[in-house]
C-alpha positions as CSV (number, residue, x, y, z in Angstrom):
1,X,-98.8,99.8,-112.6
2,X,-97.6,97.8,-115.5
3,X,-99.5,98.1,-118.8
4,X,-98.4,97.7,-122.8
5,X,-100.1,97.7,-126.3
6,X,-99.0,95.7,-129.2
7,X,-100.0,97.0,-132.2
8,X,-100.7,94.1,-135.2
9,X,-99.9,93.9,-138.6
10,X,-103.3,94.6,-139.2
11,X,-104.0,97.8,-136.9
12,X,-105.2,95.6,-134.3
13,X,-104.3,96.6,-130.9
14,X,-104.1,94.5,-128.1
15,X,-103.7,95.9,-124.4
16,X,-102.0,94.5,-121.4
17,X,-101.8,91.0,-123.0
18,X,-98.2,89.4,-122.2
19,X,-98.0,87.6,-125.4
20,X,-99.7,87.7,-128.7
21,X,-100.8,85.0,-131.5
22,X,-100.4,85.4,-135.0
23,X,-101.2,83.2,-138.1
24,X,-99.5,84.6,-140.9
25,X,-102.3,83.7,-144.0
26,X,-99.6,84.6,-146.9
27,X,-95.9,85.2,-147.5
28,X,-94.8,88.9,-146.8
29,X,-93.5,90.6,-144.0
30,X,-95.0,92.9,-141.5
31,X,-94.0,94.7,-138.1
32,X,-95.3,94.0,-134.8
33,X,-94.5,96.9,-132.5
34,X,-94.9,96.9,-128.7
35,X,-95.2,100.3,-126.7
36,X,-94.8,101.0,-122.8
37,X,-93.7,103.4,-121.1
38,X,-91.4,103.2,-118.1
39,X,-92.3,103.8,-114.3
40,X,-90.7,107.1,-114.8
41,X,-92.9,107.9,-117.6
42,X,-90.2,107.2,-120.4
43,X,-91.9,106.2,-123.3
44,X,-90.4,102.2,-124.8
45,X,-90.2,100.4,-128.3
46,X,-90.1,97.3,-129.2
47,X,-90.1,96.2,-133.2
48,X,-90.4,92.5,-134.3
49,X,-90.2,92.3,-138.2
50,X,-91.9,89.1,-139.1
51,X,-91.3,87.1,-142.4
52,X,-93.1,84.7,-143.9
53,X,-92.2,82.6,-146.9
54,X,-93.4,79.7,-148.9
């Protein structure tokens, strides 16, 4: 079985989804982190750091 989280800049946290949308509504930055964990149960990390300037 194949299944993720992302977790959002905001706390949001969106399962199983392959790809997620954001619309950034200020400069700043922010992480977006994605979690799995392997077929053998090791655990996976993923970290996008996102900026956003004017």
């Amino acid at each position: 079985m194949d299944s993720w989280v992302w977790t959002l800049p905001d706390g949001r946290h969106v399962v199983g989804e392959r790809t997620v949308s954001l619309t950034p509504t200020s400069p700043g930055r922010a992480d977006v982190v994605l979690r799995a964990r392997a077929a053998d149960g090791t655990e996976l990390e993923s970290r996008l750091e996102l900026r956003v300037e004017e």
